[in-house]
N, C-alpha and C positions, 0 to 999 in steps of 0.2 A: 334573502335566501330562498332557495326555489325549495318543495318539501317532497318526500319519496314514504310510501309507506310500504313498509317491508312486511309481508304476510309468510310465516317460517314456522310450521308447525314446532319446529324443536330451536328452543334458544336455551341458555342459562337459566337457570343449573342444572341443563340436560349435558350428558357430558355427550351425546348423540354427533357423528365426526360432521353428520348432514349438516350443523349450522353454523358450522367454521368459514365457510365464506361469506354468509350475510351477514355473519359477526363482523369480520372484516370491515364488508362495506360499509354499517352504519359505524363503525370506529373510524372510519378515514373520509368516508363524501365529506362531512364537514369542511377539508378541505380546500375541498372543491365547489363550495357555495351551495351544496346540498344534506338539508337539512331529516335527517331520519327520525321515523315513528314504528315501532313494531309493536306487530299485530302477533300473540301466539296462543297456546294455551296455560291453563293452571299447571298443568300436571299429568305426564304420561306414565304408566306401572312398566312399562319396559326400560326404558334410558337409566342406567346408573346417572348418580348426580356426579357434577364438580363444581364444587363453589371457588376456584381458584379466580376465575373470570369475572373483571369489573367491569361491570356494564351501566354502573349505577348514572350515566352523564347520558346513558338513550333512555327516550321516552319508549318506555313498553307499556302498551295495552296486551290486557289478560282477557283471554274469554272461558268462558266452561264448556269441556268435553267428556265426553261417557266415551270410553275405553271398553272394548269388546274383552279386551285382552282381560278383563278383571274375571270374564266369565270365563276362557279358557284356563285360566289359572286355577278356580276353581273344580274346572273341570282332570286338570290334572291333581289337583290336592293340596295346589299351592298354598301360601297363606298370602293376605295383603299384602306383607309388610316384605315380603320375598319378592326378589326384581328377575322378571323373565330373562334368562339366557337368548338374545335376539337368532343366534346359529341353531338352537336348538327347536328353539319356535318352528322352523320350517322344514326341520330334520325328518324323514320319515326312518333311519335307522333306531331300530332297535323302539319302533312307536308302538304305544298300548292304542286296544280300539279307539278309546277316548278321543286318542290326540288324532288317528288318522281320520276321523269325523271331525271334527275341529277343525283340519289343516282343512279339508274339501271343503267345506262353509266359508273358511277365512277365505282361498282359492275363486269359489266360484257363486258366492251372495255377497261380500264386500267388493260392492266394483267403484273406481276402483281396486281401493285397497281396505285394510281394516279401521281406516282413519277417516272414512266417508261420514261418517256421523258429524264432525265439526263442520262441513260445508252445513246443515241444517242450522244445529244446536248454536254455532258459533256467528251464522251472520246477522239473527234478529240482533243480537249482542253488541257485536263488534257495531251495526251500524248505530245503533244507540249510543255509543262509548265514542263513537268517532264524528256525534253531529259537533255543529261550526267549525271542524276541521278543517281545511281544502290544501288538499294533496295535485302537484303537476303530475305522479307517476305511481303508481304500483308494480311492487317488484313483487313477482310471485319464486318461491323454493319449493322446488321436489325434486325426488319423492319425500314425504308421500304426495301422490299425485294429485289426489283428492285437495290439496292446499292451491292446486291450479283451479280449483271447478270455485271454491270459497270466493278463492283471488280473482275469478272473471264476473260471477253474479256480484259483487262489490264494486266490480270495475262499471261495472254498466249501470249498477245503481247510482255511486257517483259521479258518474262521465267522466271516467278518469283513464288514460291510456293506460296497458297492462302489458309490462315485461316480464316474460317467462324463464324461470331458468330451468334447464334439463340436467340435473348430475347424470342421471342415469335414463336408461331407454323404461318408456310407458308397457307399451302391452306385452312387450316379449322381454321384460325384466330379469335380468339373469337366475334370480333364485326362484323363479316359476321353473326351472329347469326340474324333470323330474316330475313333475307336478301336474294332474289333468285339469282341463278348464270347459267347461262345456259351451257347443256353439253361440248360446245367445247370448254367454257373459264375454265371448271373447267378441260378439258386434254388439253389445254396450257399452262395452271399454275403447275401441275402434271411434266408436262415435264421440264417445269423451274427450278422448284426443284429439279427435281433430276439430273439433270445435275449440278445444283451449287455445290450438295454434294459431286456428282462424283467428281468434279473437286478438291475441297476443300483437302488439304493435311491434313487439321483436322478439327474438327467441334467444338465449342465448345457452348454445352448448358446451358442454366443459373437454370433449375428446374432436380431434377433426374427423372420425371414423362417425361419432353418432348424429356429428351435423352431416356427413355427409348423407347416412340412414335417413335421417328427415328428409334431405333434401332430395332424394332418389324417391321417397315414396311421396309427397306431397309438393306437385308443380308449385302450388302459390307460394312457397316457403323461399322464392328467389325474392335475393333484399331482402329477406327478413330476420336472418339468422345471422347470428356474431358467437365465433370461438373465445371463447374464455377456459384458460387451464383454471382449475384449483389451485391449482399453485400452493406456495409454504408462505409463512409471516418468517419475515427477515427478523425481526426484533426477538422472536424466540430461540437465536440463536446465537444471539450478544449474551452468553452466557461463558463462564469458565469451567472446562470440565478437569478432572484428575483422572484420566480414566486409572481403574485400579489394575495392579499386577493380577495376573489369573492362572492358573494351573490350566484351566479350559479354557478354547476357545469358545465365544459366546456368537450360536445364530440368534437372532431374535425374529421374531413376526408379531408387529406390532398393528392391532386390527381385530377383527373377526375373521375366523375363516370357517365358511359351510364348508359342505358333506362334495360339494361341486368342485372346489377348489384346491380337493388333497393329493397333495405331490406325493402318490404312493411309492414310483421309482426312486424319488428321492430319499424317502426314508431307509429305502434297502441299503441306498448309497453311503447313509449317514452312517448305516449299524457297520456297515463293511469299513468305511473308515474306524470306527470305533475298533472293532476286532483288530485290525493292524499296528492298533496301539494310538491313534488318534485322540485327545482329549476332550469332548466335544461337549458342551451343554446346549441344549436346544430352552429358549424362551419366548413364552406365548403371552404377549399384553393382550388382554380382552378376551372373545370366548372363539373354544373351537369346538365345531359340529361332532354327532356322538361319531361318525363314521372314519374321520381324523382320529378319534382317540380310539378309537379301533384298532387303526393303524399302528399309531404308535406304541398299542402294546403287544404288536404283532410281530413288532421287530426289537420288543422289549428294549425298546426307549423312551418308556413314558417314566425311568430310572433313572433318565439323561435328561429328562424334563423339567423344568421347572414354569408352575402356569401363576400367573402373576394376579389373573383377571383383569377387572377394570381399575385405570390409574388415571388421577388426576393427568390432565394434558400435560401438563410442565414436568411431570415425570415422566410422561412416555417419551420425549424428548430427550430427557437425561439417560433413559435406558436405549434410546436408539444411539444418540452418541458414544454409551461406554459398552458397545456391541464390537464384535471385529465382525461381523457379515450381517447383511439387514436381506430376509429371506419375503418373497411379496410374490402372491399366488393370484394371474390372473385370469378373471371369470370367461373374458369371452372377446372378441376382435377390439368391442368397441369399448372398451371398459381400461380407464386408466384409474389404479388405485390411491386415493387423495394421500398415502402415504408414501406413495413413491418422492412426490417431489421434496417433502421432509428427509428422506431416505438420501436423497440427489445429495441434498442440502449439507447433512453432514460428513458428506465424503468419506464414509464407511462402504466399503465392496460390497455390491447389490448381486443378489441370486433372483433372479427373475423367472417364473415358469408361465409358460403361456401359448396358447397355440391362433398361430395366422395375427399376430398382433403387430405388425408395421410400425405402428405409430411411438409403443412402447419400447422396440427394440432398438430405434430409430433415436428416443433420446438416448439412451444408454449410450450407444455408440456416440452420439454428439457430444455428452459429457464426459465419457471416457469414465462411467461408475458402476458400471456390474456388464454382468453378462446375462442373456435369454436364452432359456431352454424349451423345447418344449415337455409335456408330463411327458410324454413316451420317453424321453431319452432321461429326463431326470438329471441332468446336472452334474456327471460322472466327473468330468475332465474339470470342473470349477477350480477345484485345490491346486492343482497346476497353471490355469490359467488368469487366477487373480489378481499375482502377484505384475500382470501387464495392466495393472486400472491402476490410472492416477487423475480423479474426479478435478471437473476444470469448474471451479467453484462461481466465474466470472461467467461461463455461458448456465448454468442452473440458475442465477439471479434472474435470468428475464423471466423466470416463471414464478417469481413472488409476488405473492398476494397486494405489493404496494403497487408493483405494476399493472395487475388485473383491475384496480378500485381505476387508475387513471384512465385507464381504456374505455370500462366502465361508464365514467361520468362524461367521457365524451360521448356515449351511446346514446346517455339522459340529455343530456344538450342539445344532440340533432332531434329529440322530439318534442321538444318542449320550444 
């Protein structure tokens, strides 16, 4: 068996959405004649946990990291044992001096990000914890990105080729939006990147919009880049539901949603169906920025709310399934939300907001499972036009996750 060492800041019992594909992967290369080892930390004070996820059949190595975030917390009044709200983290509504010092530091002295301390702390370690090993491949995850810069001084100490993966875009990160960054941390992060790329024996991005971003700004990146969606795990959804009878229809948004991503025409739209006599509950799995709950009590629906916070995965699944509309806010052209294709999946009518976004509007139409708006227009016409979505559950399968590991292990094959 050929071996891959997976380097993933966030794995179990981070319930973090980031490490749902390299979970994936080392649950299924098997396989495929490849054999997984992950590399991660002890323990992040942001990630709510879930212990629902057996992982106990991967070799995980642990290393130790110092969390900035302990001294933010304290700088807000937190206590330990209290788990940062990750929407609120970067919120500047409604921010004491405290926090808006915080956020500039987090901003523009963590370069990359606030997770840079592990590339130090974490590689005397991890190389120590990893002699007699020998790996054919290094898979690197981010964000955070800083698990790319760990994952290349590794690569090169071992001699070991290094696969990069991109959820999301490096220097111009969607929740920088809002946010100042000053010239010399935005050409050190510049350079970071593109040295990971350099490095990287292949890239692989998760939207065709962000491979194509790389590949418009970096010539060398020809032949080196492979699309991979996020995709959903198929077996999460050999479940039985009952959905129950309801008085109300239920939107869910199941995720985080910042202060960037508030479908404020939406809400107007929602209270006006409510006035008309509409029965409507709005539910929020996981957290939303203070600027959303602004919102919603602006149009005195935070009455019609119900916030769930963080749920184990297996629930959020059962709560996306016993939803009649699954609502998904997205950040920016290149950004496909890893909830969508769960969303796809259970063929519940998708409300999509988003502006200049091709690619997402593009599946909707292909599976026939919601409709896209953009914030300006906000979704007026959705309640009449739903009732034409009948989700083609046969073309969403090629975006699950058993398909991406196959694709995948062909990648590792042509390098090894």
């Amino acid at each position: 068996m050929k071996k891959i060492l997976i380097i993933s800041f966030y794995w179990p019992p981070s319930g973090k959405a980031s490490m749902h594909l390299p979970l994936k992967f080392a649950d299924l290369l098997p396989d495929y004649n490849w054999d997984p080892t992950i590399l991660t930390i002890q323990e992040d004070t942001v990630s709510a946990t879930d212990e629902s996820f057996d992982t106990n059949k991967i070799h995980v190595i642990r290393t130790n990291f110092w969390d900035p975030f302990t001294l933010y917390k304290k700088l807000l009044g937190r206590g330990s044992e209290v788990k940062l709200e990750v929407s609120e983290s970067i919120s500047k509504t409604n921010a004491s001096i405290s926090q808006k010092i915080s956020l500039w530091i987090r901003m523009n002295l963590f370069v990359p990000d606030a997770r840079i301390g592990w590339r130090f702390s974490g590689y005397k370690e991890a190389i120590n914890k990893l002699k007699g090993e020998k790996f054919d491949v290094i898979l690197s995850n981010g964000p955070p990105h800083s698990t790319h810069l760990l994952s290349k001084k590794i690569s090169k100490k071992l001699g070991v080729p290094m696969v990069s993966v991109f959820i999301d875009p490096w220097v111009d990160i969607s929740y920088y939006k809002g946010h100042s960054r000053n010239f010399i941390t935005k050409v050190i992060d510049s350079y970071f990147e593109k040295s990971v790329l350099k490095h990287s024996a292949k890239t692989i991005l998760v939207t065709m919009q962000l491979q194509n971003y790389f590949l418009n700004k970096y010539s060398f990146l020809k032949n080196k880049t492979e699309l991979i969606y996020w995709g959903y795990n198929e077996k999460d959804f050999q479940i039985e539901i009952n959905k129950p009878a309801a008085e109300e229809e239920i939107i869910l948004h199941a995720g985080n949603m910042y202060d960037h991503q508030n479908p404020i025409n939406f809400w107007k739209n929602i209270k006006n169906e409510i006035n008309s006599g509409r029965k409507i509950k709005l539910k929020f799995v996981g957290t939303i920025g203070p600027a959303v709950k602004n919102s919603l009590e602006e149009f005195e629906l935070d009455t019609h709310s119900q916030f769930l916070g963080f749920l184990p995965y297996k629930e959020v699944i059962k709560e996306v399934l016993n939803a009649n509309y699954l609502l998904v806010c997205i950040a920016e052209p290149r950004h496909i939300p890893g909830k969508l294709f769960e969303y796809m999946r259970s063929g519940n009518p998708i409300i999509a907001f988003g502006d200049d976004n091709e690619e997402v509007k593009k599946m909707l139409e292909e599976t026939n499972s919601g409709k896209m708006y953009s914030y300006a227009d906000g979704g007026s016409n959705f309640f009449s036009e739903y009732l034409t979505l009948n989700t083609s559950i046969e073309k969403v399968k090629k975006y699950s996750r058993e398909e991406s590991v196959k694709k995948f292990s062909e990648i590792l094959n042509d390098l090894v």
